[in-house]
C-alpha positions as CSV (number, residue, x, y, z in Angstrom):
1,X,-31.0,19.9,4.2
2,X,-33.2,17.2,6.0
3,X,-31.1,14.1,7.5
4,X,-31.7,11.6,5.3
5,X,-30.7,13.6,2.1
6,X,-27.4,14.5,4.0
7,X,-26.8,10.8,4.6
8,X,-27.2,10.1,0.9
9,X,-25.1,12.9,-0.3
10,X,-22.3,12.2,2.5
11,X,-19.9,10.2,1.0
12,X,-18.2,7.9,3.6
13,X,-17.2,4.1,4.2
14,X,-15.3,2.1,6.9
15,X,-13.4,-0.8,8.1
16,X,-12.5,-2.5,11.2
17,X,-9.5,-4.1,13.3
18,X,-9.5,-6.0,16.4
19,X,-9.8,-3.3,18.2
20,X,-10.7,-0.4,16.7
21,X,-13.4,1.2,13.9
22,X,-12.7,3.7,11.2
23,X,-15.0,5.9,9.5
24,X,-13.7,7.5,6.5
25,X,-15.9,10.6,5.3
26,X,-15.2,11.6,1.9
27,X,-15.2,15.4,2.2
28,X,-12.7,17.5,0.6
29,X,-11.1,21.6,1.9
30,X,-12.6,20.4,5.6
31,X,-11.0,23.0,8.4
32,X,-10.7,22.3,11.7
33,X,-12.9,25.0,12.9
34,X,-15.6,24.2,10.2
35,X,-16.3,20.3,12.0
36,X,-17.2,19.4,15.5
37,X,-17.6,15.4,16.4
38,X,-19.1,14.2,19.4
39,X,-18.8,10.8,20.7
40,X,-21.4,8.5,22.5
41,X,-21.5,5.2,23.5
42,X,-24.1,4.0,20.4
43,X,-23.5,7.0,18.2
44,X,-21.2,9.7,16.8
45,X,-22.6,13.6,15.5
46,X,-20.7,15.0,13.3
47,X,-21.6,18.7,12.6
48,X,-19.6,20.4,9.6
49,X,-20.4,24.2,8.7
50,X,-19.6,25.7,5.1
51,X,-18.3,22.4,3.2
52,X,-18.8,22.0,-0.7
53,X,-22.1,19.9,-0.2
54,X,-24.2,22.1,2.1
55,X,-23.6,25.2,4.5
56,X,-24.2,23.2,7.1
57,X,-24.2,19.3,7.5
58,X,-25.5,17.7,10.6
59,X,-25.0,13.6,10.7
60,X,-25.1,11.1,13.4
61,X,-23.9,7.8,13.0
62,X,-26.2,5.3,14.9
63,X,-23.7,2.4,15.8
64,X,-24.4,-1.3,15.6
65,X,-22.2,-1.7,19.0
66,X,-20.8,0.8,21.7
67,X,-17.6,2.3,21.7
68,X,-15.6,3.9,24.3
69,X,-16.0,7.6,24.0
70,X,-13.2,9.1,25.9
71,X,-10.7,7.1,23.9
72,X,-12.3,8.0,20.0
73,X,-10.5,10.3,18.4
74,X,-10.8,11.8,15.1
75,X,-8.3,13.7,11.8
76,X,-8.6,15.9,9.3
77,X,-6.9,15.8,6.0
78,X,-7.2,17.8,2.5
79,X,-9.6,14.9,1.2
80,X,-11.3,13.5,4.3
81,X,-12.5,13.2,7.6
82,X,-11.1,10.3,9.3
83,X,-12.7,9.0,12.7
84,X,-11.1,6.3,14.6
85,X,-13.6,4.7,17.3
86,X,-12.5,2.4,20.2
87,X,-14.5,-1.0,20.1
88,X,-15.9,-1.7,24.2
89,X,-15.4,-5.6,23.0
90,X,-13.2,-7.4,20.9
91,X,-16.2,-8.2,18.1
92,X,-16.7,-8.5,14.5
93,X,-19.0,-5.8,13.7
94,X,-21.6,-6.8,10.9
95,X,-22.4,-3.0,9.9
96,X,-21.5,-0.3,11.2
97,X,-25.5,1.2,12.0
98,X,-28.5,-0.2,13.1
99,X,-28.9,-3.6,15.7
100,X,-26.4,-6.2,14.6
101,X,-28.1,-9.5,15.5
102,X,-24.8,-12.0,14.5
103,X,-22.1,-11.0,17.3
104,X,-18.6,-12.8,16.4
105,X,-15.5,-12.7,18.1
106,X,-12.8,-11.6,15.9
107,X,-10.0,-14.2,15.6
108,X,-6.8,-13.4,18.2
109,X,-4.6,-16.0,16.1
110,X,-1.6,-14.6,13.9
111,X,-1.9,-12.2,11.1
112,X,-1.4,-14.1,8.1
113,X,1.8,-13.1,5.9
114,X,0.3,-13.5,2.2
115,X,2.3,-10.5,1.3
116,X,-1.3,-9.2,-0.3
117,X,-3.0,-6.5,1.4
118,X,-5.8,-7.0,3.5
119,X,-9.2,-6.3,3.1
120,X,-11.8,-5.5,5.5
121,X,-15.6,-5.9,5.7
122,X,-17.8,-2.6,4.8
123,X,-21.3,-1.5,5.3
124,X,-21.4,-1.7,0.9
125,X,-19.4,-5.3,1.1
126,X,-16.4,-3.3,-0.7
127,X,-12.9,-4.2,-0.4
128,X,-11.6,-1.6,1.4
129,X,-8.5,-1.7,-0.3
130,X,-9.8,-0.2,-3.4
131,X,-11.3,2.8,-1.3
132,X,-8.0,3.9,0.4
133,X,-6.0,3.2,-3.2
134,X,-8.6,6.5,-4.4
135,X,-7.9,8.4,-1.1
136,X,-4.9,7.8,-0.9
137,X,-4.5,9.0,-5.2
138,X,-6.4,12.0,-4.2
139,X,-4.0,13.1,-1.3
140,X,-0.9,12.7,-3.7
141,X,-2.6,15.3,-5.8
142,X,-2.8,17.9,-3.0
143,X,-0.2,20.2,-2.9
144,X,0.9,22.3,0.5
145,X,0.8,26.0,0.6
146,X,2.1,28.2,2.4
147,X,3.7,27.4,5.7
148,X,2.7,24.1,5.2
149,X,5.5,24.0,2.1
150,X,7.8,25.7,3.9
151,X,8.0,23.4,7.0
152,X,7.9,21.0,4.5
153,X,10.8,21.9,2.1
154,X,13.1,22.8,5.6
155,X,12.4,18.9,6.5
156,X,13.5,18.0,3.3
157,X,16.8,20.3,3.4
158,X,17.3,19.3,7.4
159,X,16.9,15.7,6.5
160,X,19.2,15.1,3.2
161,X,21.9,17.7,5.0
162,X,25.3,17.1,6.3
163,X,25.9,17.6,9.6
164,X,27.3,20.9,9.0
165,X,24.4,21.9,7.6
166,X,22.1,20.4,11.0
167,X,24.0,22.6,13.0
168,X,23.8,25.5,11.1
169,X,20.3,25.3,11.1
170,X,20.1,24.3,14.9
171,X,22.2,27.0,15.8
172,X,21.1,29.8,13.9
173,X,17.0,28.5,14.4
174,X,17.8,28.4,18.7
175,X,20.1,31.5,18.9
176,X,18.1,34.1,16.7
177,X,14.4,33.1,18.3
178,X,13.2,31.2,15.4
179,X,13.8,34.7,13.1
180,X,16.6,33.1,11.2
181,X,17.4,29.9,9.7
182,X,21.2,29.0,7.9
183,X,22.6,26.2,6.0
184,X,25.7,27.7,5.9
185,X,27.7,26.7,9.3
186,X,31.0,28.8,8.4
187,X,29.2,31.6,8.6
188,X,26.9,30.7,11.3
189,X,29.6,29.1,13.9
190,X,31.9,32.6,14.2
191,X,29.6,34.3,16.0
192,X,26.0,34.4,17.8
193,X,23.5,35.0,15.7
194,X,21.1,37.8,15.8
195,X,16.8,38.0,15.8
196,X,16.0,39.1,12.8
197,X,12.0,40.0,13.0
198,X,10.4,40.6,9.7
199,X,10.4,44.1,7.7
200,X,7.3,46.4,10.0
201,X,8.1,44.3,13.3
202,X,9.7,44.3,16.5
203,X,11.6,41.8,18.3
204,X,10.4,41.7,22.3
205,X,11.6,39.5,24.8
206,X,9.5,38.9,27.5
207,X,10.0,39.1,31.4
208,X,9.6,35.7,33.3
């Protein structure tokens, strides 16, 4: 897949703050060792390897400004790729590619309290609220498997617990090596708990 046919089928859009630019790439199922970003001063490469558009994606984004590289950063999520660049000046960017001829300063004054959302200037001229409203509606509908739920639902029984049951927990999580993990802190505060390694494994403690 030539360059310009990725950039047509690569789904993405982006907003701006005073400081900061995000590109949002619309790219569902993304792992972290399936995408490799590298930033420049005028551009950013992303290279993504096995996605559901192509088995292999190279796109460089040729800015309209620089950025500082060493302080871009850039996050994965189950329906995008979001990419967070650090403006070198304070300016209203125009577009995001290609030589921007009108440079503005971006108003320091207050943020205005309108109680509406605010919207912020695109490469399509879209209001960006609209875009995250359908990220955001896309991420409620992914649900986390595997140790993802289970981290999850222990956050949800850690956080609406009594404090009996946070120690329990604590206690039981700390004493056993991370093997076991109580609610129940009768049981758990009579005596020290013991590692309990899965069925097949063994419990070794290491030397320091």
């Amino acid at each position: 897949m030539d360059n310009q046919s990725t950039k047509n089928s690569l789904k993405h859009d982006w907003y701006q703050t005073e400081t900061s630019v995000v590109i949002t790439v619309l790219l569902r199922n993304i792992k972290e060792e399936q995408l490799t970003v590298q930033f420049f001063e005028k551009n950013v490469k992303l290279d993504i390897t096995g996605s559901e558009l192509s088995d292999n994606i190279s796109r460089v984004f040729d800015l309209s400004h620089t950025i500082v590289p060493d302080q871009c950063s850039f996050k994965i999520t189950p329906a995008k790729i979001e990419i967070k660049l650090k403006k070198c000046e304070g300016l209203r960017w125009d577009k995001l590619e290609g030589q921007c001829d009108n440079v503005k300063s971006i108003p320091q004054g207050p943020v205005p309290t309108t109680g509406n959302p605010l919207s912020y200037p695109t490469s399509k001229g879209k209001d960006w609220s609209a875009i995250e409203k359908d990220i955001k509606a896309q991420e409620s509908q992914e649900k986390p498997e595997g140790e993802e739920a289970l981290n999850k639902l222990f956050q949800e029984i850690y956080g609406k617990g009594s404090d009996e049951v946070k120690k329990a927990m604590n206690k039981s999580f700390m004493e056993s090596g991370g093997t076991v993990l109580s609610t129940n802190w009768k049981e758990v505060c009579q005596d020290k708990v013991e590692c309990k390694p899965p069925d097949g494994m063994e419990f070794k403690k290491w030397d320091s």
